[in-house]
C-alpha positions as CSV (number, residue, x, y, z in Angstrom):
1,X,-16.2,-28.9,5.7
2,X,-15.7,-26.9,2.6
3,X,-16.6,-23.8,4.9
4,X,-13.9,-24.2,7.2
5,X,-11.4,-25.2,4.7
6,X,-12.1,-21.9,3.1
7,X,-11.9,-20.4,6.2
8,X,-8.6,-21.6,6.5
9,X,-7.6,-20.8,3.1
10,X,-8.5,-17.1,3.9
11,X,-6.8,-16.8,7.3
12,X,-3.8,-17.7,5.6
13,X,-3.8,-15.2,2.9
14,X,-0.7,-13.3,2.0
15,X,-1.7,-9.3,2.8
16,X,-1.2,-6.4,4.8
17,X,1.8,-6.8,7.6
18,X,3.0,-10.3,5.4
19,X,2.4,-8.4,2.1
20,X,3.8,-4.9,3.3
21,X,7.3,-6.6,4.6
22,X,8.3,-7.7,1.1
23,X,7.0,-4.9,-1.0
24,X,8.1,-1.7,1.2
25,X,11.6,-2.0,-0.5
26,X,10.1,-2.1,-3.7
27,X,8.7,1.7,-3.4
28,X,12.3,3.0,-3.5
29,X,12.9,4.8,-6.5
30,X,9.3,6.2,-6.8
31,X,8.2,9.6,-6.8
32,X,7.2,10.7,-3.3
33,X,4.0,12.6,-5.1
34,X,2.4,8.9,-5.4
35,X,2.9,8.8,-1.3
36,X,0.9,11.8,-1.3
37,X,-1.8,11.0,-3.9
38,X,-2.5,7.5,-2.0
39,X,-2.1,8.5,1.8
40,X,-2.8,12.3,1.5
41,X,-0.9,15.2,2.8
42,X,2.4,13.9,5.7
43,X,1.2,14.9,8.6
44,X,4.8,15.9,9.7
45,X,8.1,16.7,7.0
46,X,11.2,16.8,9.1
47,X,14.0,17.9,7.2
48,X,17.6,16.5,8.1
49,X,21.3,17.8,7.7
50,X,22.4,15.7,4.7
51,X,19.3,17.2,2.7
52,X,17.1,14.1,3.0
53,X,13.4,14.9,4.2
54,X,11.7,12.4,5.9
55,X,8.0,12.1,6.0
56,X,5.3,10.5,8.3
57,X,1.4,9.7,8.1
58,X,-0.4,9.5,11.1
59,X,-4.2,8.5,11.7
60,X,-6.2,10.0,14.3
61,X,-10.0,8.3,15.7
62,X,-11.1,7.3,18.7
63,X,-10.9,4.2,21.0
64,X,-14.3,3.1,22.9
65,X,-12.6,2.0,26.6
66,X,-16.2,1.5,27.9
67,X,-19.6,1.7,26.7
68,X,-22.5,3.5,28.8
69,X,-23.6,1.5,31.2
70,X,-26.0,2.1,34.5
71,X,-27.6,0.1,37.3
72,X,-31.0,-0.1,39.1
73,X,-32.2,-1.7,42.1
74,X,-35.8,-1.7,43.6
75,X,-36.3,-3.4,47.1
76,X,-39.6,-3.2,48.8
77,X,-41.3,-4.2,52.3
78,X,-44.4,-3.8,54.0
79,X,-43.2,-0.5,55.7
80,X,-40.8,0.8,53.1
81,X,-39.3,0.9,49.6
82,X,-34.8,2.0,49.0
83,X,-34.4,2.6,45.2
84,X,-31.2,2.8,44.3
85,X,-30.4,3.7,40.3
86,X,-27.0,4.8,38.8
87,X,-26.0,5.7,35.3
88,X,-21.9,6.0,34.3
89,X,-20.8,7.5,31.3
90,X,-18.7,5.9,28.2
91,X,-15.5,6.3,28.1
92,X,-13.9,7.4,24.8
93,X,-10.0,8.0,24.2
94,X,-8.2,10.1,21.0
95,X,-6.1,8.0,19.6
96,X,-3.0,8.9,17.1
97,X,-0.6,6.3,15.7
98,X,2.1,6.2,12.7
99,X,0.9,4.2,9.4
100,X,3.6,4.9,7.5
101,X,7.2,6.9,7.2
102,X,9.2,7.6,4.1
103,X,12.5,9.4,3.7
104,X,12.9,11.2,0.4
105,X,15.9,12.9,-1.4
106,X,16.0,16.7,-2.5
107,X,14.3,15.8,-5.5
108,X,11.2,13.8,-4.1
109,X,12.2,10.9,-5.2
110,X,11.7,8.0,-2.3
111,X,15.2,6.3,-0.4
112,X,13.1,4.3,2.3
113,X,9.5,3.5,3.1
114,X,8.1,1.7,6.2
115,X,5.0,0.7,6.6
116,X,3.5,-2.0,9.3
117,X,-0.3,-2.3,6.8
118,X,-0.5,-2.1,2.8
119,X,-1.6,1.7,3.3
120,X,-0.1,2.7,0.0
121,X,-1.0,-0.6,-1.5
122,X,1.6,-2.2,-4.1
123,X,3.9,0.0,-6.1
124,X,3.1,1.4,-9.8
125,X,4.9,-1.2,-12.2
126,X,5.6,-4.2,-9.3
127,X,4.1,-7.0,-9.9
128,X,2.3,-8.8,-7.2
129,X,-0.7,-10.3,-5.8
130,X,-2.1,-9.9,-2.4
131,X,-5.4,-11.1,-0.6
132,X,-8.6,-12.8,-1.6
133,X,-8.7,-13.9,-5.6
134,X,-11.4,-15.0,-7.1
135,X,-12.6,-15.8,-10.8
136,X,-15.4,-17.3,-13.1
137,X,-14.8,-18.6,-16.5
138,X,-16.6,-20.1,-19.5
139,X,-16.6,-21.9,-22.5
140,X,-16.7,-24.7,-24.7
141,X,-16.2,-28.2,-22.9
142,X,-16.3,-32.0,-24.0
143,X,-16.8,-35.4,-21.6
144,X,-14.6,-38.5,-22.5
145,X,-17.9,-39.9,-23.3
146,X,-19.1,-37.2,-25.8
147,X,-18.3,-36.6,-29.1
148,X,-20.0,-32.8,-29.0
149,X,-19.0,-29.9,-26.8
150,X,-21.6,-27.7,-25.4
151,X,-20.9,-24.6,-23.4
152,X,-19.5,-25.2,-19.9
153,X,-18.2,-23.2,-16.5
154,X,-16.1,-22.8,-13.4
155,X,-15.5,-20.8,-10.7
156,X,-12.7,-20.3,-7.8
157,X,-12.1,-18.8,-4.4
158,X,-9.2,-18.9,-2.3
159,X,-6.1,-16.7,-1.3
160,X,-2.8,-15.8,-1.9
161,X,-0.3,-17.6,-0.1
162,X,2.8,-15.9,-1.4
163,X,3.3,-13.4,-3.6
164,X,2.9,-15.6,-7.0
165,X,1.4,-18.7,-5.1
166,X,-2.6,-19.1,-4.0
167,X,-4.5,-21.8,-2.8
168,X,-8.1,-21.9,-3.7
169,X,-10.9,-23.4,-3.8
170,X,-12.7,-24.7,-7.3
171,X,-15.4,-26.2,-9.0
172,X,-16.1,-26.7,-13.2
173,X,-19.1,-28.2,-14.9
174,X,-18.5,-29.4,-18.1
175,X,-21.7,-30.3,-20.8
176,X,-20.9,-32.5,-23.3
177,X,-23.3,-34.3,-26.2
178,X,-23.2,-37.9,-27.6
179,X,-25.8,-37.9,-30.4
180,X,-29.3,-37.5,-28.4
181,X,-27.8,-38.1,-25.1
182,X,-26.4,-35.1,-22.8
183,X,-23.3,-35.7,-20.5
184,X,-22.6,-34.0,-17.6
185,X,-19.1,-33.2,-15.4
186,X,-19.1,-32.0,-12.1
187,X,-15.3,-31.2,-10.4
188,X,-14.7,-29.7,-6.6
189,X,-11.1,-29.8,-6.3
190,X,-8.6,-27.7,-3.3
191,X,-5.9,-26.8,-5.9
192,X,-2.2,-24.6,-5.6
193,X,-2.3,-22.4,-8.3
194,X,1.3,-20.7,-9.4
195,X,2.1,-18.0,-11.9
196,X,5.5,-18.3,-13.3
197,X,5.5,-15.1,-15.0
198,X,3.5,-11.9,-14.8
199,X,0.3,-13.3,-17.2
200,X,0.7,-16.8,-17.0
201,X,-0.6,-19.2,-14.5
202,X,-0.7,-23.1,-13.9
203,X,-2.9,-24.9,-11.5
204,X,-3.2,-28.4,-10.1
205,X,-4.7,-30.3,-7.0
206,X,-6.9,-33.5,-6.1
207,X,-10.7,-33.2,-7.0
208,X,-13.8,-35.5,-6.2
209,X,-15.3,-35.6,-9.1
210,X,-18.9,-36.9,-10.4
211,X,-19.6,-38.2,-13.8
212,X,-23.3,-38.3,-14.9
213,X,-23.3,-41.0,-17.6
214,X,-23.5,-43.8,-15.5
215,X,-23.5,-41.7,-11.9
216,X,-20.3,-42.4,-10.1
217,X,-18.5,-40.4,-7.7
218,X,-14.8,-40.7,-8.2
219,X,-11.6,-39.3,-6.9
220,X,-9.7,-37.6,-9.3
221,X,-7.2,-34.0,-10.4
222,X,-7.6,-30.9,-12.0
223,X,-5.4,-29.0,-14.0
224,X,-5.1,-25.6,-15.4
225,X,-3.1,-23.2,-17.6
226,X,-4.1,-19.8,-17.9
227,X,-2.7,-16.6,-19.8
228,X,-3.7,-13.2,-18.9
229,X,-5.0,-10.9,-22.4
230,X,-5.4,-8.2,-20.4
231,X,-4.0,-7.5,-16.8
232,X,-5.1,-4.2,-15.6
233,X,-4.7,-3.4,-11.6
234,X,-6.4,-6.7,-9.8
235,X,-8.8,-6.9,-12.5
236,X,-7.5,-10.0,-15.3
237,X,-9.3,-11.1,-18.5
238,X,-7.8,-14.5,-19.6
239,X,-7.8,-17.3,-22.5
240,X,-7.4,-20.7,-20.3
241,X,-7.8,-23.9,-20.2
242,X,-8.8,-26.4,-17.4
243,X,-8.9,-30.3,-18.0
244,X,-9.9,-33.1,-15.0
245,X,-9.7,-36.9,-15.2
246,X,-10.5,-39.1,-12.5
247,X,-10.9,-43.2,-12.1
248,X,-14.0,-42.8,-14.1
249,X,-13.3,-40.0,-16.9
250,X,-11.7,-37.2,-17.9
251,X,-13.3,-33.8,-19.1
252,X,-12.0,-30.1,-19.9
253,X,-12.6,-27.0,-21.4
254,X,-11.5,-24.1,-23.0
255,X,-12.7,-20.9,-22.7
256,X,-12.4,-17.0,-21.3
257,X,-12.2,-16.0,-17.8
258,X,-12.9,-13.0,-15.7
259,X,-10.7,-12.3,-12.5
260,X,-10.1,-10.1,-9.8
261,X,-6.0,-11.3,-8.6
């Protein structure tokens, strides 16, 4: 069940033609030399009367039509034997088609880009998120029934389902300490998680969770707030905090994670 939820998650996930129709506008203004650097060389410059150049990148390969294939049949009788055998050839095709056009000004600088794929992937200094995200964190965490924390983890999965809203997947396991007795946390919650500005984040959604002092299974929420130290490319290093409660309990923690969003 979790499987195909992820599944689901994923197939929904805000990239390449969904991600490239919102941020092709944003390239305007950029210097067509980061075109080149990412995508290479144009394979064609056509320069037009009001002094505008347009450029386009094209990708050549090859398209299988059919795959080698062959035949053999053997008949035999008391007087005779017809063999018949045949062998036919693949079929291969060269393929060219447009991934992206761009129309620049005298001075390289880019009017228009078009793209149908996230090719040139998101522009320097726009801030986005596109795709799979994915992230483990750690720290210190404390049960309702413990008076000690004791170090504690969680993990997530999911996708992006709009440029600053994801759904994922997540699970936390939270240690906590009540004089010689040891208390345990486990969470697996489907949660929306939302960032509001460029390094902070909120999440929330339902969670079973399972307490281990008594054992009960419960249903319950998480929650989740989240500010990005360092935010370089996808990669994010954050100081966060993530809490649950339930029927039974509540636990959280607080701690540093790793990220790739």
């Amino acid at each position: 069940m979790r499987f195909a939820l992820l599944l689901a998650v994923l197939a929904g996930c805000y990239t390449q033609s969904r991600a490239a129709r919102d941020l092709n506008p944003h390239w305007r203004g950029h210097s067509a030399g980061i075109l080149h650097a990412r995508l290479g060389a144009p394979r064609a410059t056509i320069a037009r009367p009001d002094g505008t150049t347009v450029l386009r990148w094209t990708h050549r390969g090859q398209n299988i039509v059919a795959l080698p294939s062959g035949s053999f049949d053997l008949k035999v009788t008391p007087t005779s034997f017809d063999v018949r055998a045949e062998a036919r050839p693949g079929v291969v095709e060269n393929v060219e088609y447009e991934i992206a056009t761009a129309v620049v000004d005298p001075g390289g600088t880019v009017l228009a880009f078009d793209s149908a794929w996230l090719v040139a992937g998101i522009p320097p200094g726009h801030d986005t998120r596109t795709g799979v995200i994915f992230g483990l964190h750690g720290g210190m965490g404390r049960t309702g029934e413990a008076s000690q924390p004791l170090p504690s983890l969680g993990t997530y999965i999911g996708g992006m389902l709009s440029p600053n809203l994801a759904l994922v997947g997540a699970y936390a396991f939270v240690n906590g300490k009540d004089g010689d007795a040891y208390v345990q946390g486990h969470s697996w919650a489907l949660a929306a998680q939302y960032w509001p500005t460029r390094r902070l984040a909120l999440r929330a959604g339902p969670a079973m969770v399972l307490h281990s002092d008594p054992v009960e299974l419960a249903p319950g929420a998480v929650g989740a707030v989240s500010f990005a130290v360092v935010r370089s490319g996808s990669f994010v290093l954050d100081l966060r905090f993530d809490g649950t409660g339930s029927t039974k309990g509540a636990f959280g923690m607080l701690g540093v994670g790793v990220n790739v969003n």
